[in-house]
Kinemage of the C-alpha trace (Angstrom):
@kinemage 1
@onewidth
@group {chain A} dominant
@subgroup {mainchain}
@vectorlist {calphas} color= white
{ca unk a 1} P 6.859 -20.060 14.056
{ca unk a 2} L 4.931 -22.467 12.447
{ca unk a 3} L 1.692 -21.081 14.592
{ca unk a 4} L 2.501 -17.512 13.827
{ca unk a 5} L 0.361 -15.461 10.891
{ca unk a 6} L 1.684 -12.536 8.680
{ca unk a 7} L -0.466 -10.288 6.443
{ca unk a 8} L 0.972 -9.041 3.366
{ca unk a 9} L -0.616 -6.473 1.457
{ca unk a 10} L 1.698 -6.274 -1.936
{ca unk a 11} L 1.267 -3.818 -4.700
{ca unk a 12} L 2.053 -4.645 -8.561
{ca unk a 13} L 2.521 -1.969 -11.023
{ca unk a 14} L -0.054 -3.744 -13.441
{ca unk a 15} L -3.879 -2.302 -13.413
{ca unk a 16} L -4.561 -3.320 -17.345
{ca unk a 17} L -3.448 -6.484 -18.504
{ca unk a 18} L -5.977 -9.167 -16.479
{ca unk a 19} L -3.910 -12.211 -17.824
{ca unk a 20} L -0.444 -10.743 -16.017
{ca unk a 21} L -2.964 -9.865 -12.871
{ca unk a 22} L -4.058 -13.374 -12.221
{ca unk a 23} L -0.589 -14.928 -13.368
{ca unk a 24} L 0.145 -12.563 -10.351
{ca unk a 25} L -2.435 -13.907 -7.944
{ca unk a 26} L -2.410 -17.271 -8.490
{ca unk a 27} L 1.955 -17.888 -8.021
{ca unk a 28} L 0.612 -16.306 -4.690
{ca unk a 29} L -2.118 -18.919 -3.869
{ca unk a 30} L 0.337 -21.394 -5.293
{ca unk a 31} L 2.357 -21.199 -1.938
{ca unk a 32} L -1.012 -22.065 0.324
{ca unk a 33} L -1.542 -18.587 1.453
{ca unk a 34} L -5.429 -17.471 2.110
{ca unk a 35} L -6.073 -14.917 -0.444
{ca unk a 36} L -8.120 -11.940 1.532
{ca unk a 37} L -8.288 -9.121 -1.488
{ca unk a 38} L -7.727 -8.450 -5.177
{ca unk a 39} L -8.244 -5.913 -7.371
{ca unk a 40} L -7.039 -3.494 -9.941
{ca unk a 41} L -7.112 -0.083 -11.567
{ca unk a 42} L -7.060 1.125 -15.254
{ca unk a 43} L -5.776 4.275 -14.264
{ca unk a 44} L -3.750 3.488 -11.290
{ca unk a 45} L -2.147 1.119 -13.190
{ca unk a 46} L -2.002 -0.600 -10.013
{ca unk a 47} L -3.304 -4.552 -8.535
{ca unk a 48} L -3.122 -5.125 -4.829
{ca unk a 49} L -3.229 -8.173 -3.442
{ca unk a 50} L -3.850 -9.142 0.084
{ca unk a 51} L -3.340 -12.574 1.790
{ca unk a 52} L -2.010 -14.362 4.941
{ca unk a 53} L -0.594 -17.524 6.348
{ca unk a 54} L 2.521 -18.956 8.149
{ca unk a 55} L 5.841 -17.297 7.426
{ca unk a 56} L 6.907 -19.662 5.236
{ca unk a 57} L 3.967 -19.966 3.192
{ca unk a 58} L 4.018 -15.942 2.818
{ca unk a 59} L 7.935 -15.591 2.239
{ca unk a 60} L 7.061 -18.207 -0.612
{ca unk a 61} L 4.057 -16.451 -1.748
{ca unk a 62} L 6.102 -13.157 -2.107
{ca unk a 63} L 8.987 -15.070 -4.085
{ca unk a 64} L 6.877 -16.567 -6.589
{ca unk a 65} L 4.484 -13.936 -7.171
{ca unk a 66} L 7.788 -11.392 -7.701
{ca unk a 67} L 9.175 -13.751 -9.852
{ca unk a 68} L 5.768 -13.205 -11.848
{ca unk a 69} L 5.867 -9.829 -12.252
{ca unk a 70} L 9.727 -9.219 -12.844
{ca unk a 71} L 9.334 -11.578 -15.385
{ca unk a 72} L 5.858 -9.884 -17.122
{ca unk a 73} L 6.153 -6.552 -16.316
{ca unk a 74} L 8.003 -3.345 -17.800
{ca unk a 75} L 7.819 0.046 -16.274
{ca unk a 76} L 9.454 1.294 -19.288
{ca unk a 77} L 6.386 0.922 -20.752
{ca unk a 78} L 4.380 1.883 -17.699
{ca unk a 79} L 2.588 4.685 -17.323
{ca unk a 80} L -0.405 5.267 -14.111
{ca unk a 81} L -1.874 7.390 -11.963
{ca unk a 82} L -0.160 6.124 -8.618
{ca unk a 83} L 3.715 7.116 -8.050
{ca unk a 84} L 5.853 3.749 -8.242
{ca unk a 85} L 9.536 2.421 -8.133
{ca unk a 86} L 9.337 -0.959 -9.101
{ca unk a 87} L 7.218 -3.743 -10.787
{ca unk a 88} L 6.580 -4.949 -7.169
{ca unk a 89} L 6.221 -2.065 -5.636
{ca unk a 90} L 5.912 -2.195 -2.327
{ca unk a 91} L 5.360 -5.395 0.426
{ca unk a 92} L 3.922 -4.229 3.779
{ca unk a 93} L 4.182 -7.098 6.067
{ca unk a 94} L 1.739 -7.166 9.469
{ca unk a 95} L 2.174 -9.807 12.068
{ca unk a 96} L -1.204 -10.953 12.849
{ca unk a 97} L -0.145 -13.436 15.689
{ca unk a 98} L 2.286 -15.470 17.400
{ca unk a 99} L 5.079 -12.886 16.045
{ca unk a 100} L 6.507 -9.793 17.962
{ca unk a 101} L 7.559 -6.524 15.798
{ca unk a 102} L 11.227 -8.158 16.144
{ca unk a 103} L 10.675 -11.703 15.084
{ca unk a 104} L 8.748 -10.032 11.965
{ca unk a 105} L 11.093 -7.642 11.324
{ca unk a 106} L 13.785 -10.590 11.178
{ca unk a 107} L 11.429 -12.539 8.766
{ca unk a 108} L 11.404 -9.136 6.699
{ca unk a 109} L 14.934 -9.157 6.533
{ca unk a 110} L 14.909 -12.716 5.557
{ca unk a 111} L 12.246 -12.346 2.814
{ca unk a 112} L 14.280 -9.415 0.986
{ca unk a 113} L 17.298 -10.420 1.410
{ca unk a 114} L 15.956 -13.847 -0.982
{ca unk a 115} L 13.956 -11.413 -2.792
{ca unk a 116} L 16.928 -9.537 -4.187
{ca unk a 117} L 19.051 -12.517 -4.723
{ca unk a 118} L 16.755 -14.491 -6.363
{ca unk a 119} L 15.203 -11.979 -8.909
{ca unk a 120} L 17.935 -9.489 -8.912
{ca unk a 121} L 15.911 -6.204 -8.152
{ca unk a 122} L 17.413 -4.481 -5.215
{ca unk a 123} L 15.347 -3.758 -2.352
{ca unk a 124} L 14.994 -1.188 0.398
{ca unk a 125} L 13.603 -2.159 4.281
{ca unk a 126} L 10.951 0.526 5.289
{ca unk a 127} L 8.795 1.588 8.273
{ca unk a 128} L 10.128 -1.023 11.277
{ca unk a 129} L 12.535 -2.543 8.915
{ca unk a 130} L 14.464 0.180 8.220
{ca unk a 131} L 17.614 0.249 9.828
{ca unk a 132} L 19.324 3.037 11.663
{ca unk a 133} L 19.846 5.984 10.059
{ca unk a 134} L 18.211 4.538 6.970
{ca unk a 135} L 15.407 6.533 4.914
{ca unk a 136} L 12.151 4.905 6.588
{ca unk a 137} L 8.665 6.630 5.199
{ca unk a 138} L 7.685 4.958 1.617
{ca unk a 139} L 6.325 8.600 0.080
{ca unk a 140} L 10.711 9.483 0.217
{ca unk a 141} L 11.813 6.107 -0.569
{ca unk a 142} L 9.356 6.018 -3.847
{ca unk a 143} L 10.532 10.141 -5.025
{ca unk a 144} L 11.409 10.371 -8.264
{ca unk a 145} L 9.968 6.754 -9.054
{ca unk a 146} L 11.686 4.435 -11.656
{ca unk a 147} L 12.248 6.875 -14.869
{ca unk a 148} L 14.195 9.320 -11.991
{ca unk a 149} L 16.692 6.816 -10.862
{ca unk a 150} L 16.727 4.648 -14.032
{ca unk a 151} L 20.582 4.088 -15.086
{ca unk a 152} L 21.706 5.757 -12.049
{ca unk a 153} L 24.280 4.271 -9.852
{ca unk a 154} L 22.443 3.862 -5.811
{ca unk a 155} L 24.828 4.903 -3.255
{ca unk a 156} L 24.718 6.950 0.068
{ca unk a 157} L 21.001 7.128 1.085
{ca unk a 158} L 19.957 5.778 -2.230
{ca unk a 159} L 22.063 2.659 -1.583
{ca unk a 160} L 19.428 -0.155 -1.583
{ca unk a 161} L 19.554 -2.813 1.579
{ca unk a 162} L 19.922 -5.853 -0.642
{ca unk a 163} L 20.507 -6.535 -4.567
{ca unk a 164} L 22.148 -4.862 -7.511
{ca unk a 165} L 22.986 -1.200 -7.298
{ca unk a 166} L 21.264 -0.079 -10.062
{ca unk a 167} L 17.835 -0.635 -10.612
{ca unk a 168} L 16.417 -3.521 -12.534
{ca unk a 169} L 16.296 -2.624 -15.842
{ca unk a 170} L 12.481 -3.551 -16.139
{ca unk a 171} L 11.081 -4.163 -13.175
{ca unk a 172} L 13.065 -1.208 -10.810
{ca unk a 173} L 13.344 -1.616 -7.084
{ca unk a 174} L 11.104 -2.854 -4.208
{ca unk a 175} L 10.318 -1.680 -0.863
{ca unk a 176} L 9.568 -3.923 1.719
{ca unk a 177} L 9.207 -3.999 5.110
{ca unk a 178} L 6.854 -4.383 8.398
{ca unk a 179} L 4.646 -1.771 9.298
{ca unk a 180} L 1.408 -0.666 11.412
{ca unk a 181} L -2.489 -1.432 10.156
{ca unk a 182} L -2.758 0.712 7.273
{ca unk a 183} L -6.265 1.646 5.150
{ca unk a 184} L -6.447 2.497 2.248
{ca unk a 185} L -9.125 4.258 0.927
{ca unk a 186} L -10.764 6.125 -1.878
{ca unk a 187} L -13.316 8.477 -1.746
{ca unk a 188} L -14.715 9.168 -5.668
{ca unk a 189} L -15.776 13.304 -6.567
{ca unk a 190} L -19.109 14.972 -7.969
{ca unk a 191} L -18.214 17.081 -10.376
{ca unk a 192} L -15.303 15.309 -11.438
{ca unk a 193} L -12.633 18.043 -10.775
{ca unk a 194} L -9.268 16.845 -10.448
{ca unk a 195} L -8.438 20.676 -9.339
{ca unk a 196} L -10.959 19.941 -6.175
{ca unk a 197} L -9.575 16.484 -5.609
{ca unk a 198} L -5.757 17.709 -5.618
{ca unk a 199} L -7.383 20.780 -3.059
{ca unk a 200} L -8.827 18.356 -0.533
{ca unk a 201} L -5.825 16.267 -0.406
{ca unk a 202} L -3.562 19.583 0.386
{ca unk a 203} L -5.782 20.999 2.706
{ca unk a 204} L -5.583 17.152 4.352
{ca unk a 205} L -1.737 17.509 4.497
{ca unk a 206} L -2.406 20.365 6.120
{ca unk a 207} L -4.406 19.316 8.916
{ca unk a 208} L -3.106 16.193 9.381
{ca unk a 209} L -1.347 17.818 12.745
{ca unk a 210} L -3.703 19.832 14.267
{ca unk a 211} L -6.974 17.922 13.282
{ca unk a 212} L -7.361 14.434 15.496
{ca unk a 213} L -9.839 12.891 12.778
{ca unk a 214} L -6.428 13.361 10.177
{ca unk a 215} L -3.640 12.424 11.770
{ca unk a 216} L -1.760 10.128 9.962
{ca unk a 217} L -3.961 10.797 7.151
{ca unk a 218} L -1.799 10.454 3.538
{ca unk a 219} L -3.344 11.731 0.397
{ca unk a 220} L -3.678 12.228 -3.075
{ca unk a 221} L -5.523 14.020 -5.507
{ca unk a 222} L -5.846 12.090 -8.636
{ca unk a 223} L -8.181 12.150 -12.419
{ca unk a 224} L -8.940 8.604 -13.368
{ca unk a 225} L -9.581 9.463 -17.041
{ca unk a 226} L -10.791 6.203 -18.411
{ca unk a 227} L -13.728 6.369 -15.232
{ca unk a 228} L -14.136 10.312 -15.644
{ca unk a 229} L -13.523 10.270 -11.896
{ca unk a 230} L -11.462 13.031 -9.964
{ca unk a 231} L -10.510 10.653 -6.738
{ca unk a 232} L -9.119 11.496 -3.057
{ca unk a 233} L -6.867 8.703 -2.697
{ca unk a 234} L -5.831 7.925 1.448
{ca unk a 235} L -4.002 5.946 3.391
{ca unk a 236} L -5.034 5.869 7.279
{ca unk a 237} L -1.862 5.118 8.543
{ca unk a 238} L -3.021 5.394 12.302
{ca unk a 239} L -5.899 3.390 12.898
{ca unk a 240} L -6.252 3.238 16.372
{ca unk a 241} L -6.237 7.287 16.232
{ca unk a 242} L -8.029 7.763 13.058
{ca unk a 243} L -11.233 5.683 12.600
{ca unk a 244} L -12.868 5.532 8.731
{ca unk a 245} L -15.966 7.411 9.452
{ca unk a 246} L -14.864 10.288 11.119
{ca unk a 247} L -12.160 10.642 7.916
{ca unk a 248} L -15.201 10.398 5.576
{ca unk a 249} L -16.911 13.157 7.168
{ca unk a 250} L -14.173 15.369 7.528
{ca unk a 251} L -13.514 14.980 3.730
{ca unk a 252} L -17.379 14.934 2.718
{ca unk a 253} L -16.900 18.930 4.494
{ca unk a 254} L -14.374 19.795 2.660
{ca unk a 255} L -15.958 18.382 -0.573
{ca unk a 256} L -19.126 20.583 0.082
{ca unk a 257} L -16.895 23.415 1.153
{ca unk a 258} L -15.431 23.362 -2.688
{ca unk a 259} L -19.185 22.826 -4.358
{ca unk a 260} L -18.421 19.025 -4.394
{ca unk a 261} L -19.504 15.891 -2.659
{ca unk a 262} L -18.093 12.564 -2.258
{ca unk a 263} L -20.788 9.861 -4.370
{ca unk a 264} L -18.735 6.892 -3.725
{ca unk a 265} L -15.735 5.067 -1.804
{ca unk a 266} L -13.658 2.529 -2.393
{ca unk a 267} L -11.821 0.175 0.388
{ca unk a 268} L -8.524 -1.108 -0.932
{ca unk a 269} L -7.018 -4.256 1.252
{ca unk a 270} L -8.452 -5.291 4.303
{ca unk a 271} L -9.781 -4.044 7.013
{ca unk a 272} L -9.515 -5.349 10.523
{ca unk a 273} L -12.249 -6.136 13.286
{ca unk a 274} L -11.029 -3.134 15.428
{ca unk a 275} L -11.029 -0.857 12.671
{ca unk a 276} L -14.664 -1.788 12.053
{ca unk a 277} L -15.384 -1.587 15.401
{ca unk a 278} L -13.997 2.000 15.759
{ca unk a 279} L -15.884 3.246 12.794
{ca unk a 280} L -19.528 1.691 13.772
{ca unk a 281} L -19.063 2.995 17.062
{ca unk a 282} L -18.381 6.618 15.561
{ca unk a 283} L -21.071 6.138 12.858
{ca unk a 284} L -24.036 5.649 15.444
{ca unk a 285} L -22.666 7.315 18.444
{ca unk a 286} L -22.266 4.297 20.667
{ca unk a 287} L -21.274 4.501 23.913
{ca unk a 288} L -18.794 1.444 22.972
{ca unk a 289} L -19.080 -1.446 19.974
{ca unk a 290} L -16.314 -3.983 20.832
{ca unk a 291} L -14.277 -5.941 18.241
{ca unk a 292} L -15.808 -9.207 19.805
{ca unk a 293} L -18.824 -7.885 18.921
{ca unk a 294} L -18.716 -8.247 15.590
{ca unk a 295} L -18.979 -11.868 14.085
């Protein structure tokens, strides 16, 4: 597989202290990866980081960066915006190419199955690594985060795939696993009411059904008190469905509908060609804008 790429998009409970952050990103170029992405939130309390490369240089990457932040950080003394389980949080793997969903899946295994050895933090598989029968969808996985299952024995659905049975007494659990193109995406509120933020992100749940420009739409509503900003928080979980622009629109109506508007948005990750593509071609009505288009 030495042709093949992965993309992993992994998320660090750690938004405030810049020297953990970087300790963070550079383990990860350490292991010859191409960094894509980086950046962090105060209030989210959150860094992602996104980069790709072989398999080996990305099962590498994730080791030593994880060994970074179960060494640096403590959610005991964590407290953000964004819901979390573990000091790594969550490690989305994408095969980019010269992998099928099961040779990735495989390398998932692989990757948490050293993970949890190595550092000692159990792990659960999600999305396409989650086995049969298994809890799959991160939003259950991550319920009642790291102060709800601190101390507590993990058995019967809560049993983790790999590692201890407890959680780590610092640095919690991890999920990891592979799953589809994901955005994620943050549209920013004028006036800055949390109440009107949490509203738009039911009424999104909502709709997510029935309405084709929301399906597979996640979201939160959440105050970013050191910004001042009340913030829609999404992931687009079906990208080939659900292009950017028509999700921007459909919340800018619902903003307007509530005496709000959206003033600014943030992209978290990467985004892909196709996803680009899609959204152009919505934004100016084209008859068709194709990936290869764009260079």
């Amino acid at each position: 597989m030495t042709s093949a790429r992965v993309l992993c998009i992994p998320n660090f409970s750690e938004g405030r202290d810049e020297a953990t952050i970087h300790a963070i990103a550079d383990a990860a170029a350490s292991a010859g990866v191409q960094i894509h992405h980086l950046s962090w939130d105060y209030d989210h309390h959150r860094m992602v980081l996104a980069f790709s490369g072989t398999p080996a240089q990305v099962k590498r990457a994730v080791l030593r960066a994880g060994a970074v932040a179960v060494e640096r950080i403590d959610l005991n003394r964590h407290r953000g915006a964004h819901p979390r389980i573990g000091a790594v949080d969550v490690v989305p793997f994408v095969p980019l190419e010269g992998l099928t969903r099961e040779q990735a899946v495989a390398f998932s295994h692989q990757v948490a199955k050293s993970f949890a050895r190595r550092l000692r933090v159990p792990v659960y598989l999600y999305e396409h690594s989650a086995r049969a029968g298994r809890i799959r969808d991160l939003p259950t996985l991550r319920k009642g985060e790291f102060e709800g299952w601190l101390g507590k024995r993990l058995t019967g659905e809560r049993e983790p795939d790999f590692g201890p049975k407890r959680l780590h007494p610092t640095a919690g659990a991890t999920i990891m696993g592979v799953r589809d193109p994901l955005i994620a995406y943050n549209l920013n509120l004028n006036p800055p009411d949390e109440a009107i933020a949490k509203r738009i992100a039911r009424q999104i749940r909502a709709e997510r059904e029935t309405n084709p420009a929301l399906r597979g739409v996640r979201a939160l509503g959440l105050w970013l008190p050191t910004r001042g900003v009340a913030q829609v928080s999404l992931n687009i979980t079906q990208t080939n469905q659900t292009d950017l622009y028509s999700v921007t629109e459909v919340v800018r109506r619902m903003a307007h509908a509530l005496g709000a508007e959206v003033v600014e948005t943030e992209l978290i990750g990467v985004l892909s060609r196709d996803d680009v593509a899609r959204a152009l071609q919505t934004a100016l009505g084209a008859v068709q804008i194709d990936a290869r288009q764009i260079v």
